[in-house]
GUVOTOR-485966 format. One record per residue: residue number from 1; residue in three letters; x, y, z of N, C-alpha, C in turn. Coordinates in steps of 0.02 Angstrom, whole numbers. Layout:
+-----+------+--------+--------+--------+--------+--------+--------+--------+--------+--------+
| pos | code |    npx |    npy |    npz |   capx |   capy |   capz |    cpx |    cpy |    cpz |
+-----+------+--------+--------+--------+--------+--------+--------+--------+--------+--------+
| NUM |  ALA |      X |      Y |      Z |      X |      Y |      Z |      X |      Y |      Z |
...
+-----+------+--------+--------+--------+--------+--------+--------+--------+--------+--------+
//
This chain:
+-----+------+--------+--------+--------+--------+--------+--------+--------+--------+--------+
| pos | code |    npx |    npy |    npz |   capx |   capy |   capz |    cpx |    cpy |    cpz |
+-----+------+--------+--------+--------+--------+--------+--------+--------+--------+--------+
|   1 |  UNK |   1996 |   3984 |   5108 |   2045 |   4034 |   5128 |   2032 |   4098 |   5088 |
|   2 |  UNK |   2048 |   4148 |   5126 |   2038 |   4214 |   5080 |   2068 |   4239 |   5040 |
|   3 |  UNK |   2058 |   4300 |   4997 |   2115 |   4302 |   4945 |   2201 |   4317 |   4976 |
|   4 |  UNK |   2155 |   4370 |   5043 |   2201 |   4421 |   5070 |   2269 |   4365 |   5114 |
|   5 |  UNK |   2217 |   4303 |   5159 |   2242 |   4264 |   5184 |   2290 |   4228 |   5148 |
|   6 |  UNK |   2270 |   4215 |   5084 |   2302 |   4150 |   5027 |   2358 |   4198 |   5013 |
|   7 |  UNK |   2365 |   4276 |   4985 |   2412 |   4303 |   4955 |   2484 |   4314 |   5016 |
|   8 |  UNK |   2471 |   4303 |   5078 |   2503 |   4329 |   5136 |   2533 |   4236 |   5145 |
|   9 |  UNK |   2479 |   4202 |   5127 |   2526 |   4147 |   5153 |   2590 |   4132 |   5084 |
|  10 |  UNK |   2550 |   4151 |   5018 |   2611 |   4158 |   4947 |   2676 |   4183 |   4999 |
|  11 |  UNK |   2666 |   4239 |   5012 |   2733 |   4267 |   5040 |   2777 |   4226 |   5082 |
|  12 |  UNK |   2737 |   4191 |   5132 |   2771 |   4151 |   5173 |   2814 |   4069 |   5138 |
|  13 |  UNK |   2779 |   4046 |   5085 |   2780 |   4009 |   5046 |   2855 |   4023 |   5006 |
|  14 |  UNK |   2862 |   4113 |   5002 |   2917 |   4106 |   4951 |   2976 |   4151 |   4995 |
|  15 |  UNK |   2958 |   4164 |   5051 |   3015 |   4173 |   5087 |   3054 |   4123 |   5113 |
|  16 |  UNK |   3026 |   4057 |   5080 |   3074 |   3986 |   5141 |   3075 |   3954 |   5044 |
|  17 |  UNK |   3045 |   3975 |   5005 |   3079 |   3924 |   4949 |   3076 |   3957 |   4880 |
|  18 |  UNK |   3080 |   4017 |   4874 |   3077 |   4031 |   4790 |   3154 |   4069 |   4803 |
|  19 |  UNK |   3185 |   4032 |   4748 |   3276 |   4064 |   4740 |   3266 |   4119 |   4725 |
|  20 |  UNK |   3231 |   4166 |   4699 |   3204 |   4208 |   4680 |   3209 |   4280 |   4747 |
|  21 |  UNK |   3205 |   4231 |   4815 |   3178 |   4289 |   4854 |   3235 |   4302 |   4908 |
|  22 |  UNK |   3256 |   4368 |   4904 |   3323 |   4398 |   4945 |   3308 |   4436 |   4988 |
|  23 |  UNK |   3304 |   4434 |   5056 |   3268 |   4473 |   5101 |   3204 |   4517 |   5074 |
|  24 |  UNK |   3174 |   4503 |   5048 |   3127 |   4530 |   5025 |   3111 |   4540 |   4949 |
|  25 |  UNK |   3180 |   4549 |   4931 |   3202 |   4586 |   4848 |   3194 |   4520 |   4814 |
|  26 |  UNK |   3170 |   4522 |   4740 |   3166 |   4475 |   4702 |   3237 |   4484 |   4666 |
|  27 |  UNK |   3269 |   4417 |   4627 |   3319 |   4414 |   4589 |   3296 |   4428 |   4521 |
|  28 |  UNK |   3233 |   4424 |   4501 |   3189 |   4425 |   4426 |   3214 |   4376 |   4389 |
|  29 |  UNK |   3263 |   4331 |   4397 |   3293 |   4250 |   4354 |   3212 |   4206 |   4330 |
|  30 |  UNK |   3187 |   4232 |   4289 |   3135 |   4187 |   4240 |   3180 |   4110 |   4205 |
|  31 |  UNK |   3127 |   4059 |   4218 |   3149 |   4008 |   4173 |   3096 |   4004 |   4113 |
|  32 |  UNK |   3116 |   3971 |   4064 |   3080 |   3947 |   4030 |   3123 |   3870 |   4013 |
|  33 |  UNK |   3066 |   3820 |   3983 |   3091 |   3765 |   3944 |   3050 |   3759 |   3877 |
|  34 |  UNK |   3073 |   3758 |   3827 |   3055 |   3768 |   3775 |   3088 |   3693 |   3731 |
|  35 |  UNK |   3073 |   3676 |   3675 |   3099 |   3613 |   3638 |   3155 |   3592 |   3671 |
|  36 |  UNK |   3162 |   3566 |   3735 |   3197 |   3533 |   3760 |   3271 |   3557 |   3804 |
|  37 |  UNK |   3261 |   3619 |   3786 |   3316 |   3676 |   3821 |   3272 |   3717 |   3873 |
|  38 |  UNK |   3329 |   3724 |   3908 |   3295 |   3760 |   3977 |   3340 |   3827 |   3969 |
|  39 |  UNK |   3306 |   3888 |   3961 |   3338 |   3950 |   3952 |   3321 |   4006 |   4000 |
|  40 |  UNK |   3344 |   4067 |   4032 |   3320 |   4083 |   4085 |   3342 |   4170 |   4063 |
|  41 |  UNK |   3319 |   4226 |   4077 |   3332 |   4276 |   4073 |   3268 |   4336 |   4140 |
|  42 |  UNK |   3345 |   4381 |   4156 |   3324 |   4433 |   4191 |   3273 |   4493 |   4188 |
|  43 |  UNK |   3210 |   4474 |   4219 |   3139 |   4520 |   4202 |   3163 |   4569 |   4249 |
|  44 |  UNK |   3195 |   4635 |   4191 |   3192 |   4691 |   4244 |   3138 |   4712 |   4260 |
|  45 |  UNK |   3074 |   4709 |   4252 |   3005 |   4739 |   4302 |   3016 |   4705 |   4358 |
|  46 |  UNK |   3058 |   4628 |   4369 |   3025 |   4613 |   4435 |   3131 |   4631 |   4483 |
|  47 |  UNK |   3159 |   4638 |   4434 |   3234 |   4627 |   4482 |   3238 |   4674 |   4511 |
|  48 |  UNK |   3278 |   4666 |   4585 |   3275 |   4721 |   4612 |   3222 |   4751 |   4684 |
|  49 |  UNK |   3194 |   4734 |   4645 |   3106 |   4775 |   4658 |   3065 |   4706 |   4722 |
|  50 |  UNK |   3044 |   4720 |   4765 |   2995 |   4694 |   4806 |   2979 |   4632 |   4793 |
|  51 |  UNK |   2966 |   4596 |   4815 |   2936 |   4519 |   4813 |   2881 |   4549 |   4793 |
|  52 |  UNK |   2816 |   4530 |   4735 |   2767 |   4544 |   4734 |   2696 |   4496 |   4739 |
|  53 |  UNK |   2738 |   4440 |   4770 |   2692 |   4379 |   4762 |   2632 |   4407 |   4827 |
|  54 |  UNK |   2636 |   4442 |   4882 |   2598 |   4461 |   4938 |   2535 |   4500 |   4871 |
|  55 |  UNK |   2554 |   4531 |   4832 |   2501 |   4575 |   4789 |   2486 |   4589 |   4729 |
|  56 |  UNK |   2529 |   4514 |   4686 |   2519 |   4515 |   4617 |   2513 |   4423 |   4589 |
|  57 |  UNK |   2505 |   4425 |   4538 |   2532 |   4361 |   4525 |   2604 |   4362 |   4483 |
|  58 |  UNK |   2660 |   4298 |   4506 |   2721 |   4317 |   4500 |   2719 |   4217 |   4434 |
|  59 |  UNK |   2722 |   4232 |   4386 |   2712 |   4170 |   4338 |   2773 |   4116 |   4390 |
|  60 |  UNK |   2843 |   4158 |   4391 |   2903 |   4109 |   4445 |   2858 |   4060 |   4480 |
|  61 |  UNK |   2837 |   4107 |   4540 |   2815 |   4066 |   4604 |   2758 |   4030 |   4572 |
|  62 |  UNK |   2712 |   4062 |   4530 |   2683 |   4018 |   4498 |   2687 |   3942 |   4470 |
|  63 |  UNK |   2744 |   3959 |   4419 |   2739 |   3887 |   4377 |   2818 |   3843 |   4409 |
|  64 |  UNK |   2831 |   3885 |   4443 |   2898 |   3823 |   4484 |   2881 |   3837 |   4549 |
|  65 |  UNK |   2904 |   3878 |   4609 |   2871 |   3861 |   4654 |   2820 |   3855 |   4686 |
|  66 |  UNK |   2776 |   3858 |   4675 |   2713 |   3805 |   4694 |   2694 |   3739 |   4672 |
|  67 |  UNK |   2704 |   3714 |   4625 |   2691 |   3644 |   4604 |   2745 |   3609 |   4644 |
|  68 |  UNK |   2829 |   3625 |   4663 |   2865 |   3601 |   4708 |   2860 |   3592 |   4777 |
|  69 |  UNK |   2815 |   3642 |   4808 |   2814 |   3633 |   4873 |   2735 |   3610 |   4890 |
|  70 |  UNK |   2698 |   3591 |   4839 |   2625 |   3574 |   4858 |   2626 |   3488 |   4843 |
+-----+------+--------+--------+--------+--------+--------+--------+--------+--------+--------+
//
């Protein structure tokens, strides 16, 4: 698959499953789990602002949704 193809299907991927994604707009809600606590805080570079998974790498869709829906 291509990059262009793979990054377009990301999008499609996180328009049906990253909580993250609001008609388009990201919520920026980062998790982390760290020594056994799960703690979460608002990345203003991504809140607000565009889904960027079609043209960046987004760590979210990264390290939670994709390992969930694959």
């Amino acid at each position: 698959m291509t990059s262009t193809k793979m990054r377009s299907n990301n999008l499609s991927v996180a328009q049906k499953s990253c909580a993250n994604f609001t008609s388009g707009v990201c919520l920026g809600c980062m998790m982390t789990y760290r020594n056994g606590k799960l703690s979460y805080m608002i990345d203003s570079r991504l809140a607000s602002k565009p889904c960027v998974v079609a043209s960046k790498t987004c760590m979210y869709f990264e390290t939670i949704v994709l390992p969930a829906v694959v």
